[in-house]
N, C-alpha and C positions, 0 to 999 in steps of 0.2 A: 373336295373331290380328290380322290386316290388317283395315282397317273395311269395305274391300269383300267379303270374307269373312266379318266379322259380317253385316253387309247381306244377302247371300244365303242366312243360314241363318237370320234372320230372317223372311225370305222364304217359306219352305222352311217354317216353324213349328217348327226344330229350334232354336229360340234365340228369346228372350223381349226384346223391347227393355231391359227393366229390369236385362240382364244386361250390361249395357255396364258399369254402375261396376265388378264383379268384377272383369271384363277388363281394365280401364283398369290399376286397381290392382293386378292382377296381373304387367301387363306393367312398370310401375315398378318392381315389387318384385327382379321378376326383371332387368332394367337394375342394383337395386342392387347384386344380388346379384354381378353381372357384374365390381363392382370388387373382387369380394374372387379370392384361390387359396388350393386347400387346403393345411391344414400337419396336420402328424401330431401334433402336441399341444394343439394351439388349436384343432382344427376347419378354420377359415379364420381370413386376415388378409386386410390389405389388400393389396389389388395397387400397392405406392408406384409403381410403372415406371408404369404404366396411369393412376393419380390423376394424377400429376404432368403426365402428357403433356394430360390436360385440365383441369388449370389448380387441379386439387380440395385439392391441398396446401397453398393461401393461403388456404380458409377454415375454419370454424370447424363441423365435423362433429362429432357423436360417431358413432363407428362402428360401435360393440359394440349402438347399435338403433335406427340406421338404418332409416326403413322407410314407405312411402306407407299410411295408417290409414284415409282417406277420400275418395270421389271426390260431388264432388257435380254437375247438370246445371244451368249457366247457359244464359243466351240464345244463344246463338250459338256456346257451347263447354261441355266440363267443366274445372270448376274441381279440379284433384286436391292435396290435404294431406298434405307429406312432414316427417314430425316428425324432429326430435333433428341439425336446421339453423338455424347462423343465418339467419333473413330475409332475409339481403345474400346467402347463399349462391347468388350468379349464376350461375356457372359449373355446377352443379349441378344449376339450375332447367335452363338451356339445354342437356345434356344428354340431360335425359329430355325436356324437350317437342322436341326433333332428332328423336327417333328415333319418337316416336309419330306425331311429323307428318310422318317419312318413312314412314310404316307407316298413314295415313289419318284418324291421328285428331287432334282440334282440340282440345288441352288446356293450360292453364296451368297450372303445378305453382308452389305454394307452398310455400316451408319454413318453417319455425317450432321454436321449442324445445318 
């Protein structure tokens, strides 16, 4: 969900301010989700074509639990926590904060192990 579309159904009273971290994290979750394709005995793998092309195969991921666990509200943004990255993991952080901040929202993503 776009933030000017949380906006208006916040508005609206169909949506609660407090429901922003959900969405935040949901919308990460779903970005992660985005590098994997399915396989018929794994579930999903990685999509290497896709990591590679944004840069994700030079750092140090685990894959298998991947995943955004927490969003919290700073001053002027939210801060969102993506576990099972290294810290350095740049290219990764600038992925997901691209697209949220193409989509309205002001987040900084953190990785961490």
């Amino acid at each position: 969900m776009r933030k000017e579309e949380f906006d208006l159904f916040v508005k609206a009273g169909l949506r609660k301010e407090e429901d922003v971290k959900t969405i935040i994290r949901s919308l990460i979750n779903w970005l992660i989700d985005r590098l994997y394709v399915p396989d018929p005995d794994l579930i999903k793998v990685v999509d290497n074509k896709l990591v590679a092309e944004l840069g994700l195969d030079k750092e140090a991921i685990n894959w298998g639990h991947l995943k955004c666990y927490d969003v919290e509200k700073a001053e002027d943004r939210y801060i969102a926590w993506v576990n099972e990255a290294d810290p350095t993991a740049y290219n990764l952080q600038h992925y997901l904060e691209e697209w949220l901040q193409k989509w309205g929202w002001n987040v900084k993503v953190i990785t961490e192990w």
